[in-house]
N, C-alpha and C positions, 0 to 999 in steps of 0.2 A: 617155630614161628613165634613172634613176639617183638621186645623193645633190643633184646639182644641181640635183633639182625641188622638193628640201622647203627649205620656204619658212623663213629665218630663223635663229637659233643657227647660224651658221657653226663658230664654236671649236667647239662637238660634234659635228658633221660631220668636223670634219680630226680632230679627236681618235678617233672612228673609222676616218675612212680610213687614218690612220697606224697602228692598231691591224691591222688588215687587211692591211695591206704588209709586216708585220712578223711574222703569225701570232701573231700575240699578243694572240687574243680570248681572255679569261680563262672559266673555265666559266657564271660567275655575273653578272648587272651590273643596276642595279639604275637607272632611267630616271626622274629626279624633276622638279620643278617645275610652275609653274601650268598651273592646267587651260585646254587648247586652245590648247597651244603645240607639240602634235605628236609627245610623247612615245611614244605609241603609233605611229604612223606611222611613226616613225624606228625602233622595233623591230624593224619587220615589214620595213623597209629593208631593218636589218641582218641578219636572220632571210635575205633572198634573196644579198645581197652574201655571206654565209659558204658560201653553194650556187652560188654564179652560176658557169657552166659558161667564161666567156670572160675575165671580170676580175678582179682581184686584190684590188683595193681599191675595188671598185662593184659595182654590178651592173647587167646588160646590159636587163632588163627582156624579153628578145629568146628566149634563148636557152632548153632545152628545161626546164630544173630554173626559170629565171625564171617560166615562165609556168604551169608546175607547182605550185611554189609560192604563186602568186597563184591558183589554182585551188582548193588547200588552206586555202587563209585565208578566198576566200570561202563553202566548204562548211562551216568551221567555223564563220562566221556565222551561215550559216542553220540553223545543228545548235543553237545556242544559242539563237535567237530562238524556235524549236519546243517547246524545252525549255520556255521560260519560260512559255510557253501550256497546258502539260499542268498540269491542276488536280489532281491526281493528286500529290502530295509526293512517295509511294515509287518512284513512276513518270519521274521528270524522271530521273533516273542510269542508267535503263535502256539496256541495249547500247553504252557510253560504248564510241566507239574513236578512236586522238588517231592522226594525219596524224607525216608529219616532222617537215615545221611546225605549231604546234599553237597556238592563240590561246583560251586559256581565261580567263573571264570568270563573274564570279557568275551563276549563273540564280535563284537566292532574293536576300537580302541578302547573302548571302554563296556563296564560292568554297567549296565543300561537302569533307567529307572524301574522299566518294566520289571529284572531279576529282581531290582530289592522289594516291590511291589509285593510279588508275589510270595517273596522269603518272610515279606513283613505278614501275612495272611495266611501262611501256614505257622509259622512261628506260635501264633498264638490259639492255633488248634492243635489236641493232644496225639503223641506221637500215633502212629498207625500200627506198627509194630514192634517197635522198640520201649522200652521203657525213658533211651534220653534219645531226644533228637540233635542233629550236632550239623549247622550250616559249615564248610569251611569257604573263606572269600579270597580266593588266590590271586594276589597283582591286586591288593585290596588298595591301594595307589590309584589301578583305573576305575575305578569307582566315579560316574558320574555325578559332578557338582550338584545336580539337582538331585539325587539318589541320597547323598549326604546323611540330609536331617531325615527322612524315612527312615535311614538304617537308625541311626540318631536316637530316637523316639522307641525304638523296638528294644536297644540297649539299655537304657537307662532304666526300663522295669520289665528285665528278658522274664518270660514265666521259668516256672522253676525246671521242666524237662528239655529247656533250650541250650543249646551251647552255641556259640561264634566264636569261632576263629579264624582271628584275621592274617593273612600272611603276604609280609612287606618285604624287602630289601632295609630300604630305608625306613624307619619308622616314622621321621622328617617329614615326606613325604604325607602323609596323612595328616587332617584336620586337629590340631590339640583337643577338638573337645572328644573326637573319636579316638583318639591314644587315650584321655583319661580314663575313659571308660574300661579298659583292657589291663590285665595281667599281662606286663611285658615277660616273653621268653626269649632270651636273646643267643644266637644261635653261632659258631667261628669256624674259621676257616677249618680245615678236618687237619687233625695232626699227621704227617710227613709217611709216618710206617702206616698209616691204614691208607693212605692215596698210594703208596706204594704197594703195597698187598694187592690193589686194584688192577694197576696198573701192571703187574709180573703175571697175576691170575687171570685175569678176565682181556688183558690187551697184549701179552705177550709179549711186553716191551724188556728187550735186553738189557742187560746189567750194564753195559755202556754206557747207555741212553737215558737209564733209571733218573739221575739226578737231573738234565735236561728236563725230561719229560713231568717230571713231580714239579719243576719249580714252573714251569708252563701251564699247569690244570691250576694253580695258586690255591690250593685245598677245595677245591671245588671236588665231589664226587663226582655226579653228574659228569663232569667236564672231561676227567678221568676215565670214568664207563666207555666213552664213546672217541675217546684219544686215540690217532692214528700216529704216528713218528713220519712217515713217508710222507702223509698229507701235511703236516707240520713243518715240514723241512720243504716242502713245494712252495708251501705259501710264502716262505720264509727269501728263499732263494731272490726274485726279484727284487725287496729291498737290500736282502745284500751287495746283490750287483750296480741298485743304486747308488748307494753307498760308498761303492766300490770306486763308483765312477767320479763322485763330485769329490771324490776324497783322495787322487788318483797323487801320487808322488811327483810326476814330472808334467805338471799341466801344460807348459809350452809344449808339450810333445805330446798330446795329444790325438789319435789319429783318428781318419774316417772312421776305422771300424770300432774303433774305442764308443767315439757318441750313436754309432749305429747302437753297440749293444746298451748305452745307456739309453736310449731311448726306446728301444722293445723293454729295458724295465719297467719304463713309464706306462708303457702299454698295456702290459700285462698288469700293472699296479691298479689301472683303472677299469680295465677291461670288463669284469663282473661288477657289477653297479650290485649284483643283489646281497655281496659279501664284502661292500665297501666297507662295513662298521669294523669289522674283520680282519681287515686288511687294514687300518688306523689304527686298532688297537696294537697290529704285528710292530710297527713305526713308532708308535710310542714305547712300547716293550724295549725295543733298539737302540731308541735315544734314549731312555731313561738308563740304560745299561752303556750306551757310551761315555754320557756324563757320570757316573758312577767312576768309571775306570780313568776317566780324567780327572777327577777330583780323589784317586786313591783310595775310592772307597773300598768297603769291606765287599769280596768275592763272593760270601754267602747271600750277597744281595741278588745278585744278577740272574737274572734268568736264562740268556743265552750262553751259558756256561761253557759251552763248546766253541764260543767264541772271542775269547777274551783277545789271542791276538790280532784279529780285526779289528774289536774296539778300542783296546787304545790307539789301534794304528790311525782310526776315525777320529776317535778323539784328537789326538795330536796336530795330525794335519786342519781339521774344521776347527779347533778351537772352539771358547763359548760362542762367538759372535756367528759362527756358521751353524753353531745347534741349535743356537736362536731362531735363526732363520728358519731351519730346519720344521723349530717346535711349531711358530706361525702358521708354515705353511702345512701341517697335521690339522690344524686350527681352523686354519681357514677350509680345509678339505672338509674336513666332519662339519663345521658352521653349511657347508653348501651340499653335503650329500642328498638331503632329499628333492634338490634343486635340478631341475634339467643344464644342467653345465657340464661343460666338457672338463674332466679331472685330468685328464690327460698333459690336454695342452697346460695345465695349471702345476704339473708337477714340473712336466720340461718347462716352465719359466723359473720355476724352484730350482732345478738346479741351473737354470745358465745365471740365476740371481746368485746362487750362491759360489758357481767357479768364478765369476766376473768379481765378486768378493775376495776372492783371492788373490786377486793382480792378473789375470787372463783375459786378453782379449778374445771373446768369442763373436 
């Protein structure tokens, strides 16, 4: 147990552990890059290695503040998941009390005033048990505007047993005066054989399948841990047959049962409202990899790897002017997802826009 279990970004690893050898964790530090590559993980790491009772520059995972610690992280787990259940608005911030370690996270859309309240009032009381106390702010993006300058104000002269760590996506995202404050560690996609190691070990994903599936999770861990191939190729399937359809070789010919099954693609494309983001990102994945293959791009780009001669066969027949269309209406879908609109009837006019594009009277 330690830094040598997380998986991937080595340089941020040593960049911590040398940070650790040296006491020279800074109060502030700010944990960025794509989602499900650990940034969180490696927080809560570091959160134990600034307590760990035996090491310097790790932590023991063993010892009594290690497992204390991990005690603390999971209680404040389940303190958030309860919150977010209370239907009650006034009532979620009720009886807030933050650990050493302390893993706060939105329970609405946002990280509410009330958490940095309270973060800002234990902050500057000394730890309880620990010798460092260490907040980590996850989705530090939903941090409420008026929340802001509270956290703001606690940063700029943290006492000396405080840590924050903030952890973003984007670092953009965040207020310039709240990035100044922070030691940026920036965190990348996980290199190729460690999402594979994942993906052979823990998902049983065939040699087959291997490079499909790696270029699918796009170095995400996370993403990888919980990768299905069966369910990946399910979700996949309806815009294939979309595709299939508006992209068909003999468009005068046409038949009933042709746009019947084009149009249970549409169905099935819309049908889950609760995995629409899901289902635009599969679309975009698609066109980006049909335009690739129409414009000769390099192969090790593509993600649907298993499907290259569909795509250029897409590409060819759609041309740019029908990926256009295509990308729009991706566009317009995600612009109106959280919208009561019907996506259905929205795609079947996408494609009769785009066979009618082609010279077809439909």
């Amino acid at each position: 147990m330690g830094f040598q279990d997380f998986l991937g970004n080595p340089q941020a690893v040593t960049a911590l552990r040398e940070m650790l050898a040296r006491d020279g964790a800074p109060g502030s530090l700010l944990f960025t890059g794509p989602e499900g590559v650990g940034k969180k993980t490696l927080a809560m790491m570091l959160a134990k290695a600034l307590n760990c009772e035996r090491l310097k520059d790790d932590f023991c995972g063993k010892c009594f503040r290690c497992r204390k610690a991990e005690e603390m992280l999971a209680l404040t787990r389940e303190d958030l998941a309860r919150r977010r259940e209370i239907k009650d608005a006034s009532r979620r911030v009720e009886g807030l009390t933050y650990f050493d370690i302390q893993l706060i996270e939105p329970i609405t859309r946002f990280i509410l005033i009330e958490q940095i309240r309270q973060l800002r009032s234990t902050a500057y009381t000394r730890p309880f048990e620990f010798p460092r106390r260490v907040f980590i702010l996850d989705q530090a993006q939903a941090i409420h505007w008026q929340a802001v300058d509270l956290l703001l104000k606690v940063m700029e002269e943290p006492p000396e047993t405080t840590h924050f760590i903030l952890v973003c996506p984007n670092p953009h995202e965040l207020r310039a005066t709240l990035r100044s404050r922070c030691l940026k560690l920036q965190l990348h996609p996980v290199e190729d054989s460690v999402i594979q190691s994942v993906l052979k070990t823990e998902r049983k994903i065939p040699e087959r399948s291997l490079t499909l599936a790696t270029r699918a999770v796009s170095g995400s861990v996370a993403r990888a841990k919980r990768f299905a191939l069966a369910d990946f190729e399910r979700s996949r399937q309806p815009w294939v047959a979309f595709l299939d359809g508006i992209a068909a070789k003999d468009l005068s010919a046409l038949t009933a049962a042709d746009w019947k099954s084009l149009f249970e693609a549409t169905k099935t494309l819309a049908e889950n409202r609760s995995e629409l983001e899901q289902t635009l990102q599969m679309g975009y994945a698609l066109l980006r990899d049909t335009l690739l293959t129409l414009k000769n791009g390099d192969e090790q780009s593509l993600m649907n790897i298993d499907l290259i001669p569909r795509l250029k066969t897409w590409g060819a027949r759609l041309g740019l002017e029908g990926l256009e269309k295509l990308k729009r209406g991706l566009d317009e879908a995600y612009r109106l997802q959280t919208r009561n609109v019907n996506q259905q009837l929205g795609w079947e006019a996408l494609a009769i826009e785009i066979i009618s594009g082609r010279g077809v009277t439909v």
